[in-house]
N, CA, C and O atoms as a Maestro MAE file, in Angstrom:
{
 s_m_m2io_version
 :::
 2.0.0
}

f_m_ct {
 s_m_title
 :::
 protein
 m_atom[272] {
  # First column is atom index #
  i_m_mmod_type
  r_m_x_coord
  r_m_y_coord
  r_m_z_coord
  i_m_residue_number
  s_m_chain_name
  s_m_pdb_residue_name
  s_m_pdb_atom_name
  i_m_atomic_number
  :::
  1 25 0.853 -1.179 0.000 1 A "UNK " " N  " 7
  2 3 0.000 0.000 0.000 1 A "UNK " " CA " 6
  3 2 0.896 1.238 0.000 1 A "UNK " " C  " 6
  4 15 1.720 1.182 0.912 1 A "UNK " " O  " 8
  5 25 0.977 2.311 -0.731 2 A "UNK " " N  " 7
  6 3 1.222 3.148 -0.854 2 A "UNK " " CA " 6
  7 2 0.508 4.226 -0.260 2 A "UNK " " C  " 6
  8 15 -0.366 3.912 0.547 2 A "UNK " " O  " 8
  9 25 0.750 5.732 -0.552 3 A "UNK " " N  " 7
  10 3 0.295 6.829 0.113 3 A "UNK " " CA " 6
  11 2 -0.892 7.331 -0.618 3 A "UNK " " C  " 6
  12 15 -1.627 8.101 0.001 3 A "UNK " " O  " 8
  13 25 -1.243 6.968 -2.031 4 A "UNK " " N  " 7
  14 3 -2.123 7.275 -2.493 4 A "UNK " " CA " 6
  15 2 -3.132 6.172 -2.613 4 A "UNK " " C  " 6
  16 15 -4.039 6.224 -3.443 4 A "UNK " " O  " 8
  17 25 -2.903 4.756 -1.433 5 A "UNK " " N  " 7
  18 3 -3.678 3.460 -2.070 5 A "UNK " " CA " 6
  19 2 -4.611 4.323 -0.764 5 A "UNK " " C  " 6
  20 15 -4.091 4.858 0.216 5 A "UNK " " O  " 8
  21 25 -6.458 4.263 -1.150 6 A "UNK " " N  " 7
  22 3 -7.204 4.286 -0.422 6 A "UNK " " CA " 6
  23 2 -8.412 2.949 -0.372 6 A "UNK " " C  " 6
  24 15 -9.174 2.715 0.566 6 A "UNK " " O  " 8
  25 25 -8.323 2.312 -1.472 7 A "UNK " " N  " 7
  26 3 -9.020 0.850 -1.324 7 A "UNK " " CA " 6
  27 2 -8.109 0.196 -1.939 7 A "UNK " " C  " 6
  28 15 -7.041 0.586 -2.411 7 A "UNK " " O  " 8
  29 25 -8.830 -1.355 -1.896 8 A "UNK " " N  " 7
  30 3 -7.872 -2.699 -1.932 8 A "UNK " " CA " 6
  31 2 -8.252 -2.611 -3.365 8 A "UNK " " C  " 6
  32 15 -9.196 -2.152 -4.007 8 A "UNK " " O  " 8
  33 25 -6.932 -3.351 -3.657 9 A "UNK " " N  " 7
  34 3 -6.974 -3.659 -5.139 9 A "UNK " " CA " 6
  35 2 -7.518 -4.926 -5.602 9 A "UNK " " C  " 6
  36 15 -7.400 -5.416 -6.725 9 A "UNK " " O  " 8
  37 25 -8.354 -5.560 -4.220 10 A "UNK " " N  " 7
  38 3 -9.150 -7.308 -4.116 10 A "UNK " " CA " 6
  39 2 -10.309 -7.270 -4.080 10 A "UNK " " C  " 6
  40 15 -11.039 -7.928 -4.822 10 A "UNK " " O  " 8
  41 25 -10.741 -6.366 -3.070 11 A "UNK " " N  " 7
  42 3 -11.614 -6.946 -2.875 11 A "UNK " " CA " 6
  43 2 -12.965 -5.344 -3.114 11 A "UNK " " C  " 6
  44 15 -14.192 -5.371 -3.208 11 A "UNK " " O  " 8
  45 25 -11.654 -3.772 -3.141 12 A "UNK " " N  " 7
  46 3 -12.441 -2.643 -3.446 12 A "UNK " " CA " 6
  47 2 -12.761 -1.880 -2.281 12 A "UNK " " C  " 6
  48 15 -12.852 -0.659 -2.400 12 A "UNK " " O  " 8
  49 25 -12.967 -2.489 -1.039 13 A "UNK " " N  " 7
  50 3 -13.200 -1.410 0.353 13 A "UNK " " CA " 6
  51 2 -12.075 -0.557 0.885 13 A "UNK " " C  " 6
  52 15 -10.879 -0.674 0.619 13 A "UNK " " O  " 8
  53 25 -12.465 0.032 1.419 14 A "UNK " " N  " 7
  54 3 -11.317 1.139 2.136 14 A "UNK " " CA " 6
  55 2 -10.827 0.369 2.820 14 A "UNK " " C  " 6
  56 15 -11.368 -0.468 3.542 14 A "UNK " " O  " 8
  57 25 -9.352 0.662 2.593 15 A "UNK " " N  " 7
  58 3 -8.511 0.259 3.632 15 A "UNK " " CA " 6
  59 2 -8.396 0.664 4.832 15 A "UNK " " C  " 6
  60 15 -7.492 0.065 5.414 15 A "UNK " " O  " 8
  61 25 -8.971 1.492 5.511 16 A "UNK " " N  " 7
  62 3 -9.628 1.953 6.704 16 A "UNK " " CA " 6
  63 2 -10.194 0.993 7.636 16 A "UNK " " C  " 6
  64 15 -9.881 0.685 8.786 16 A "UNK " " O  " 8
  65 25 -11.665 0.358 6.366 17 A "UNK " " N  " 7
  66 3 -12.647 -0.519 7.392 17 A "UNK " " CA " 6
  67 2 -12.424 -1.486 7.275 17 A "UNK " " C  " 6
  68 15 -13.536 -1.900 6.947 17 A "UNK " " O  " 8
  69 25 -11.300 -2.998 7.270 18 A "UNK " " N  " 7
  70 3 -10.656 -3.671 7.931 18 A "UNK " " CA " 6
  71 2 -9.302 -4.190 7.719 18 A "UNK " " C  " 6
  72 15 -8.667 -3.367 7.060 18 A "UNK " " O  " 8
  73 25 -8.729 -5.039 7.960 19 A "UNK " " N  " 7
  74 3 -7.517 -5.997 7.833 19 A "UNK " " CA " 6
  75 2 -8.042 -6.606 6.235 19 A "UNK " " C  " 6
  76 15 -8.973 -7.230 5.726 19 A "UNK " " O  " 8
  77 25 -6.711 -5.929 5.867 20 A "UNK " " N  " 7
  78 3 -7.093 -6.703 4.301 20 A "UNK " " CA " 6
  79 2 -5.555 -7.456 3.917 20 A "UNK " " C  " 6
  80 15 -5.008 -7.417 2.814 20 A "UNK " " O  " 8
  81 25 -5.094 -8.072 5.030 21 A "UNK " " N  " 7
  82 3 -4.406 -9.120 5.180 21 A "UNK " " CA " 6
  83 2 -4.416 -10.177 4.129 21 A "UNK " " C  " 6
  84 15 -3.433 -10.198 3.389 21 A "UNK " " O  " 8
  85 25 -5.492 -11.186 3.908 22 A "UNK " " N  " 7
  86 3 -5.833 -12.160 3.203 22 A "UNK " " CA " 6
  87 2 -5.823 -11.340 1.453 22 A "UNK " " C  " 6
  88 15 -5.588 -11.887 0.375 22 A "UNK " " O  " 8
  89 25 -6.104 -10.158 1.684 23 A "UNK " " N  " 7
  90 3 -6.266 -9.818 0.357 23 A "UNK " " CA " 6
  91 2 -4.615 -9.229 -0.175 23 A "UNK " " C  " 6
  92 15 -4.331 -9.562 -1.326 23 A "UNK " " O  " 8
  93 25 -3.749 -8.554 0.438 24 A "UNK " " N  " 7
  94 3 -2.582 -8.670 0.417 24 A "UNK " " CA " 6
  95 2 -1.673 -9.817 0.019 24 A "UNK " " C  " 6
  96 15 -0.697 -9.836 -0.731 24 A "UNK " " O  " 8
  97 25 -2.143 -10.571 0.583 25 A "UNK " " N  " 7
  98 3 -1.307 -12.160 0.494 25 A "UNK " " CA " 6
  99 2 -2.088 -12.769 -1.012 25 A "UNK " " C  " 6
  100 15 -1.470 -13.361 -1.897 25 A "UNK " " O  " 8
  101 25 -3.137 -12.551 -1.031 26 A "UNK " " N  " 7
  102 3 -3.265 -12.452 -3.191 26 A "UNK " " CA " 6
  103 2 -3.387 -12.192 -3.850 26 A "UNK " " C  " 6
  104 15 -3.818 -12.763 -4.851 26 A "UNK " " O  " 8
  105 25 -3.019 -10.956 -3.655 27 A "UNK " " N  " 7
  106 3 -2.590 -9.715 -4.791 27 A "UNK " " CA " 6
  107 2 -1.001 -10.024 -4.736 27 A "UNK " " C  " 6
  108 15 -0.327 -9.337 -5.504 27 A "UNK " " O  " 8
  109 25 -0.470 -10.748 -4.117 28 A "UNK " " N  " 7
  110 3 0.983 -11.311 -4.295 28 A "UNK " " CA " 6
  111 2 0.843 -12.271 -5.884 28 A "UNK " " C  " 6
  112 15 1.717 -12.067 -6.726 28 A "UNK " " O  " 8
  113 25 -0.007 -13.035 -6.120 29 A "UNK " " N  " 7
  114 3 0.011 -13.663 -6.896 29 A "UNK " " CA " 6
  115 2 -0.895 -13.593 -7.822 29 A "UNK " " C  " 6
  116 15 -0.893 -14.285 -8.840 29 A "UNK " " O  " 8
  117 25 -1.886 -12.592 -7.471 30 A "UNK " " N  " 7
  118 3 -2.771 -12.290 -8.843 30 A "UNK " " CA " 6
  119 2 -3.162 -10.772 -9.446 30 A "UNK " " C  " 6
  120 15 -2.790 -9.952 -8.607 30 A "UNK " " O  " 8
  121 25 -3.601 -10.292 -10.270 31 A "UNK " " N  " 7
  122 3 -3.747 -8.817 -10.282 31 A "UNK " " CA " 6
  123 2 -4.956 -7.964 -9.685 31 A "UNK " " C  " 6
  124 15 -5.924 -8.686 -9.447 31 A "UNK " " O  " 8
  125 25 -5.064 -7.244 -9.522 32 A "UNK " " N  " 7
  126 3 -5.745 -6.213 -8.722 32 A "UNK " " CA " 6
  127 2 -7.043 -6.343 -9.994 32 A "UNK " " C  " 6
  128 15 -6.969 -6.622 -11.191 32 A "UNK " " O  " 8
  129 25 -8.040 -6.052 -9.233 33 A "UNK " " N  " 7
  130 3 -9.054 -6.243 -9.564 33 A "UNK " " CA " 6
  131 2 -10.146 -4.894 -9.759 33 A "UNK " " C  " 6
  132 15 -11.125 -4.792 -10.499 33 A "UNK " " O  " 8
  133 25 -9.306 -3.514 -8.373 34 A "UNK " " N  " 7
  134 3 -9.811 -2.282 -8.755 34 A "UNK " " CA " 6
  135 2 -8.758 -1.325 -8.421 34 A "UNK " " C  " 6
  136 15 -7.650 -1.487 -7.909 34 A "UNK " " O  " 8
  137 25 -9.311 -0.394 -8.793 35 A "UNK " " N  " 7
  138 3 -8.091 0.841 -8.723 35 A "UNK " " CA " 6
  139 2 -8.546 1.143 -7.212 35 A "UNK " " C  " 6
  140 15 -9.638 1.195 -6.647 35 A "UNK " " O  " 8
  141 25 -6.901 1.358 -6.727 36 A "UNK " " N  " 7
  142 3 -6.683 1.415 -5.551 36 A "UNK " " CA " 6
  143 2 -6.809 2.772 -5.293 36 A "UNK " " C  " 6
  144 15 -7.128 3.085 -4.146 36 A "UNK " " O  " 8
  145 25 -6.591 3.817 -6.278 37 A "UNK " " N  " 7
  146 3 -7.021 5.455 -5.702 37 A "UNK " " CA " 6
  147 2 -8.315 5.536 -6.110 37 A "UNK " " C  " 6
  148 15 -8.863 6.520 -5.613 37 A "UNK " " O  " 8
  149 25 -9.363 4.583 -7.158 38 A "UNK " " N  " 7
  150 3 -11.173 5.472 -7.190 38 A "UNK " " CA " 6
  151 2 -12.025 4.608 -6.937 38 A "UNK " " C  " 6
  152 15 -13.221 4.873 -7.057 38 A "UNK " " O  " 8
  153 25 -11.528 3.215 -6.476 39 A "UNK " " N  " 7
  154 3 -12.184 2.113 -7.064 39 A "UNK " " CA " 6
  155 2 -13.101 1.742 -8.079 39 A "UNK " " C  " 6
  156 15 -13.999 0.904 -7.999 39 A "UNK " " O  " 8
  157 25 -12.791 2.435 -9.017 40 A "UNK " " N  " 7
  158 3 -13.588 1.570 -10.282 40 A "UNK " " CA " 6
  159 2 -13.184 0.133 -10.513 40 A "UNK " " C  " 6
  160 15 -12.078 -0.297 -10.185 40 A "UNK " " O  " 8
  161 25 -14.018 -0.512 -11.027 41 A "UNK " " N  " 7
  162 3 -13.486 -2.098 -11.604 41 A "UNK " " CA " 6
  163 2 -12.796 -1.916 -12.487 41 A "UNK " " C  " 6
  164 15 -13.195 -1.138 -13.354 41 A "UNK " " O  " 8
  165 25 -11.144 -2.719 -12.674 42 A "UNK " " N  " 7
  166 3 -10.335 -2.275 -13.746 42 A "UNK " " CA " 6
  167 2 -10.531 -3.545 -15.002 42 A "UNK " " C  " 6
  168 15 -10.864 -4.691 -14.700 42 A "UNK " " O  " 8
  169 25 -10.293 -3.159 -16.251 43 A "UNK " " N  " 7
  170 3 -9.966 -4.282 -17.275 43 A "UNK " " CA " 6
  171 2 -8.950 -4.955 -16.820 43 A "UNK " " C  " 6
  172 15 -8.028 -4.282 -16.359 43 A "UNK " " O  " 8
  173 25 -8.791 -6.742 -16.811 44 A "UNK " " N  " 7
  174 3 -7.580 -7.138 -16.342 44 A "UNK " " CA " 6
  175 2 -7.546 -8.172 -17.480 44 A "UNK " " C  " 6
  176 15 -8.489 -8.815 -17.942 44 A "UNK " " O  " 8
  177 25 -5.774 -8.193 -17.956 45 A "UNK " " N  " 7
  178 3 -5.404 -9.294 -19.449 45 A "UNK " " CA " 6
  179 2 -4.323 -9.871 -18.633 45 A "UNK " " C  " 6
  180 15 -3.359 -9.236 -18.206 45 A "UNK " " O  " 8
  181 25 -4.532 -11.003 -18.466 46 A "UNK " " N  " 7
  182 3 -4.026 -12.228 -17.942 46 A "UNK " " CA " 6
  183 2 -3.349 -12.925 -19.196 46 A "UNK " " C  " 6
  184 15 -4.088 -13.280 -20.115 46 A "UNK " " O  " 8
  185 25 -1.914 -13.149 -19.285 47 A "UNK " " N  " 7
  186 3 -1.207 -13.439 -20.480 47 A "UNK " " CA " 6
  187 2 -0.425 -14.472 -19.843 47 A "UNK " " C  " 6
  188 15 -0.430 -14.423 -18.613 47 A "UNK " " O  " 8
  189 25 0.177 -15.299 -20.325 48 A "UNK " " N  " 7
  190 3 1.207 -16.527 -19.968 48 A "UNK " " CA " 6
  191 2 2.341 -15.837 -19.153 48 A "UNK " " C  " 6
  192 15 2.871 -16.505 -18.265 48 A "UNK " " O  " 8
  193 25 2.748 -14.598 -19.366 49 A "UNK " " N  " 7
  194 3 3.975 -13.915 -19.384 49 A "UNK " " CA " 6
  195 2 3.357 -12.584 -18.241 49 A "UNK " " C  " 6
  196 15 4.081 -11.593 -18.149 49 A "UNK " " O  " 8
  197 25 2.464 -12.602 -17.678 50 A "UNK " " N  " 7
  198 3 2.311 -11.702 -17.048 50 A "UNK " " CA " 6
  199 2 0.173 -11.133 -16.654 50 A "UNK " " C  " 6
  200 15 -0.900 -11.738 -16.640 50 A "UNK " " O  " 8
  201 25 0.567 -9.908 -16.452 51 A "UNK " " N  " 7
  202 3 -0.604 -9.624 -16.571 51 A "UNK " " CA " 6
  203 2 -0.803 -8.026 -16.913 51 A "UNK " " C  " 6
  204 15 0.229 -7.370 -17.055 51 A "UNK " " O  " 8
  205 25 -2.198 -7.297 -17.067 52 A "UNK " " N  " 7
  206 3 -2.184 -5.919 -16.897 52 A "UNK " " CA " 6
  207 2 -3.389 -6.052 -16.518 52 A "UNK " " C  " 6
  208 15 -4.182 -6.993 -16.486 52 A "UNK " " O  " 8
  209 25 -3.429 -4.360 -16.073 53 A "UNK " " N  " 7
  210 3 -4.985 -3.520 -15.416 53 A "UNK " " CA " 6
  211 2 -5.091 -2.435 -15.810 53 A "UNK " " C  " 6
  212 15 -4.109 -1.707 -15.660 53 A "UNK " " O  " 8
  213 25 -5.955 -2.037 -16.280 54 A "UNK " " N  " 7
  214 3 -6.474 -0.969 -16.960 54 A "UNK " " CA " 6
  215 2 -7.794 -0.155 -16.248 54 A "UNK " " C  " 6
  216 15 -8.941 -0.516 -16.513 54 A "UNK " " O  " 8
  217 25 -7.515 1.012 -15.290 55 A "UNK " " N  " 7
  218 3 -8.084 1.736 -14.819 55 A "UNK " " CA " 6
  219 2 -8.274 3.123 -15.791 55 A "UNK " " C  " 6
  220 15 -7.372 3.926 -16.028 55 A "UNK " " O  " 8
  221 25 -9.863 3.213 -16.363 56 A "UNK " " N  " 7
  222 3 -10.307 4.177 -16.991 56 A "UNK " " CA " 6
  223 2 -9.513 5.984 -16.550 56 A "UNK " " C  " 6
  224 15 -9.317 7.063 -17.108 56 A "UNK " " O  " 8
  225 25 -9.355 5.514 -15.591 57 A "UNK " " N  " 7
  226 3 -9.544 7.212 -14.366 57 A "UNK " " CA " 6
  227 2 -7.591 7.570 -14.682 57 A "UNK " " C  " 6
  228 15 -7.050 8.510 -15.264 57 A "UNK " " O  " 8
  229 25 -6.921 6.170 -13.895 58 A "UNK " " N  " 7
  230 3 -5.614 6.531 -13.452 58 A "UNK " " CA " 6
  231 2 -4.707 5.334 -14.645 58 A "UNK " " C  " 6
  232 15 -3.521 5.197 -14.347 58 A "UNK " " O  " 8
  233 25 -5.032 4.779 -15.499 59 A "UNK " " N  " 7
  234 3 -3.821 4.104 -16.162 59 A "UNK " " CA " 6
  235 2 -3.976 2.649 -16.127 59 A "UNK " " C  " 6
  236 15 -4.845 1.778 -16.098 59 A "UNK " " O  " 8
  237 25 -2.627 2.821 -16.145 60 A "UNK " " N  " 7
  238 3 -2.368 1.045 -16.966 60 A "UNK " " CA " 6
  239 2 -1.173 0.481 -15.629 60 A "UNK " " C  " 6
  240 15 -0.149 1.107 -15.352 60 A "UNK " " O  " 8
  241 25 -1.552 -0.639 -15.036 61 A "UNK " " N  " 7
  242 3 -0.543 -1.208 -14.300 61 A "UNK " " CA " 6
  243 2 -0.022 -2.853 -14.744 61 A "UNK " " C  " 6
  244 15 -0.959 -3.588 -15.055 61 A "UNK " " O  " 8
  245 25 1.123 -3.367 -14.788 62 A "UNK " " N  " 7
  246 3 1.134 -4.618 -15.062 62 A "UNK " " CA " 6
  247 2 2.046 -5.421 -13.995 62 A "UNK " " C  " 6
  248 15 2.641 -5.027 -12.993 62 A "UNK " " O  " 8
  249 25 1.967 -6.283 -14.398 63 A "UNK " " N  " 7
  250 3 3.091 -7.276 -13.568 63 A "UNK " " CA " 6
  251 2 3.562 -8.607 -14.170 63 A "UNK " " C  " 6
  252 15 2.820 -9.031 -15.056 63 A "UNK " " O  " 8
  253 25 4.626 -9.351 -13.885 64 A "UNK " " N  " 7
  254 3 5.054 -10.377 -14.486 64 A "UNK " " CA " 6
  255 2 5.930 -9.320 -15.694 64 A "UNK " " C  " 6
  256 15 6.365 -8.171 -15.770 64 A "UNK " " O  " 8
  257 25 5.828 -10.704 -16.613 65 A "UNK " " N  " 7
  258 3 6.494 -9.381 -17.847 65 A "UNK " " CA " 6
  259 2 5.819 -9.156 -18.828 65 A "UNK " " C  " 6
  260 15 6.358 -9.205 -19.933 65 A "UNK " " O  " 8
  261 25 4.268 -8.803 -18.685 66 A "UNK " " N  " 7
  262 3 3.738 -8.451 -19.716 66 A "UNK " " CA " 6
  263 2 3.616 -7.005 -19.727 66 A "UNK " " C  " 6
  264 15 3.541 -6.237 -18.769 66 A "UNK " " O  " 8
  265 25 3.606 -6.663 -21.492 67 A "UNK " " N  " 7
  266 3 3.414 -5.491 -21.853 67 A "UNK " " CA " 6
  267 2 2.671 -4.487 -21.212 67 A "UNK " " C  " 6
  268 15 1.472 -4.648 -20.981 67 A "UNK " " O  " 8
  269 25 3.375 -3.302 -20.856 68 A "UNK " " N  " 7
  270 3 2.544 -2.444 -20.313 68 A "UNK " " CA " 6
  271 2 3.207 -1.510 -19.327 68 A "UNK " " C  " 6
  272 15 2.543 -0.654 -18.743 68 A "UNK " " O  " 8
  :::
 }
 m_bond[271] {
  # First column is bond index #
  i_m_from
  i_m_to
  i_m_order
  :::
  1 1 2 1
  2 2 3 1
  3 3 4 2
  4 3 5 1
  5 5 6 1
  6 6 7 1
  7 7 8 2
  8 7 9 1
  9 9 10 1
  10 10 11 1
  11 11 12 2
  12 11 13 1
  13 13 14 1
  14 14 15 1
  15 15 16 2
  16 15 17 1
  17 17 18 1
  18 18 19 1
  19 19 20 2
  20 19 21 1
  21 21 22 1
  22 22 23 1
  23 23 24 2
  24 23 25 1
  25 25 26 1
  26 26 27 1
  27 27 28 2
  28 27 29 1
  29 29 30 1
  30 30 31 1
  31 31 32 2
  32 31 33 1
  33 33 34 1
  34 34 35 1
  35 35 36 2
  36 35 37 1
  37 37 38 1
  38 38 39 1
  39 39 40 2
  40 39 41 1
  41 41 42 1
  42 42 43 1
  43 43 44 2
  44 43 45 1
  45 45 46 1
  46 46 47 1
  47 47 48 2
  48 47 49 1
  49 49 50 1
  50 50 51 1
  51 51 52 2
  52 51 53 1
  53 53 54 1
  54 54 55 1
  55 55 56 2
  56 55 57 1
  57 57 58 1
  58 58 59 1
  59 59 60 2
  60 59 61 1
  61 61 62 1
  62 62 63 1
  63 63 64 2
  64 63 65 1
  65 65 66 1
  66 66 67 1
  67 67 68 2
  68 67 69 1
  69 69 70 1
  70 70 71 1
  71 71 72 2
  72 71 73 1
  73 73 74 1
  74 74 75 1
  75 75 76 2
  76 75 77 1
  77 77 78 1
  78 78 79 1
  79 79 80 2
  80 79 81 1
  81 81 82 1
  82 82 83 1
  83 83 84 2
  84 83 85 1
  85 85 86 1
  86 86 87 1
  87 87 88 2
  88 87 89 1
  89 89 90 1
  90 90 91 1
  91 91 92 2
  92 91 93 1
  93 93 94 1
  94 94 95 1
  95 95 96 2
  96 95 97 1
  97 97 98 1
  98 98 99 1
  99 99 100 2
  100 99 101 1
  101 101 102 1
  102 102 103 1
  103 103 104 2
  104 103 105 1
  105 105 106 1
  106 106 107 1
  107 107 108 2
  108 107 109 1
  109 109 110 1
  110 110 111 1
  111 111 112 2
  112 111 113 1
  113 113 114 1
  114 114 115 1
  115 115 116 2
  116 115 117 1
  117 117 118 1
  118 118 119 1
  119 119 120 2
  120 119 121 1
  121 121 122 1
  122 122 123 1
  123 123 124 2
  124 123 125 1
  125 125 126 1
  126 126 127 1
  127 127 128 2
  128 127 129 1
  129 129 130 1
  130 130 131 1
  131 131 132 2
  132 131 133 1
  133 133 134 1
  134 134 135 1
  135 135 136 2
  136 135 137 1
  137 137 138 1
  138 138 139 1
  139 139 140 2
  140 139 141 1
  141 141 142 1
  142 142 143 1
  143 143 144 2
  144 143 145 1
  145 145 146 1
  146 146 147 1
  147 147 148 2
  148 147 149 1
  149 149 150 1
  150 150 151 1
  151 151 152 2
  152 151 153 1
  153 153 154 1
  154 154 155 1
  155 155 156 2
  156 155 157 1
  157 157 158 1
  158 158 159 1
  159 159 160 2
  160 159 161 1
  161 161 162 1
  162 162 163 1
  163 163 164 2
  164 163 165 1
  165 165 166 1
  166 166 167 1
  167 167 168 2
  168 167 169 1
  169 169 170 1
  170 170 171 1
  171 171 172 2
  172 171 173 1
  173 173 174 1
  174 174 175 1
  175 175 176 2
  176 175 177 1
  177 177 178 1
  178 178 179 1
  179 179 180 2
  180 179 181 1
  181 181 182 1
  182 182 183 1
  183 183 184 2
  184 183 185 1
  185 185 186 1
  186 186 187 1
  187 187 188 2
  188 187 189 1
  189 189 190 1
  190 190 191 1
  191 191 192 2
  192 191 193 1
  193 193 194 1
  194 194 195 1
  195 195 196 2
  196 195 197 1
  197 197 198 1
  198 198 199 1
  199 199 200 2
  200 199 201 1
  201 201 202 1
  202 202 203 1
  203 203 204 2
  204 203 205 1
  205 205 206 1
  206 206 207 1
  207 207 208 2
  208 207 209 1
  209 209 210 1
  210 210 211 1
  211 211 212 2
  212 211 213 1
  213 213 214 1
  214 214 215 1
  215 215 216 2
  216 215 217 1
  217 217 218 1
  218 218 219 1
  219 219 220 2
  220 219 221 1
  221 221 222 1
  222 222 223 1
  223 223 224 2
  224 223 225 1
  225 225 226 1
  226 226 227 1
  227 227 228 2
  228 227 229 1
  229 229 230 1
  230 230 231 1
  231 231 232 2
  232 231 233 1
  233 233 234 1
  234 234 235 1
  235 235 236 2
  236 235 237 1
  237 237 238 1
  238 238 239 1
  239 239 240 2
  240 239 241 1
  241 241 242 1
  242 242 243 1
  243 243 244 2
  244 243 245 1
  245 245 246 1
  246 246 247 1
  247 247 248 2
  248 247 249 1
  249 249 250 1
  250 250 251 1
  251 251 252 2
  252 251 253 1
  253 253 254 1
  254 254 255 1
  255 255 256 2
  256 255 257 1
  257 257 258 1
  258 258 259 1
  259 259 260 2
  260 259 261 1
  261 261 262 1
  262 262 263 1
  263 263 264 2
  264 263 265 1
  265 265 266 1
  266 266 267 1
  267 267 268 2
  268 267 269 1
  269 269 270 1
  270 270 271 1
  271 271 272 2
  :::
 }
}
């Protein structure tokens, strides 16, 4: 979590109203599911080689080594 993360990138609630522990521990291994500064639901491309997320508002995030 960073200084600008205000919800989870799992599950979408503020990180405020609880332990998002469990959701931490799989976002280790899978991609975020909403944008962590507006929570909108992001586009997510799941590739052999990686992944990306595509938040309308704030951008493009990836991981592994896919494009992006």
């Amino acid at each position: 979590m960073t200084e600008v993360d205000t919800y989870c990138g799992r599950c979408g609630e503020a990180y405020a109203d609880r332990d998002h522990l469990d959701c931490d521990t799989a976002l280790a291994l899978e991609p975020p599911r909403y944008c962590t500064r507006c929570r909108r639901r992001m586009v997510v491309q799941i590739v052999p080689t990686g992944w990306s997320a595509r938040c309308s508002e704030h951008g493009e995030l990836s991981g592994g080594n896919a494009p992006g």
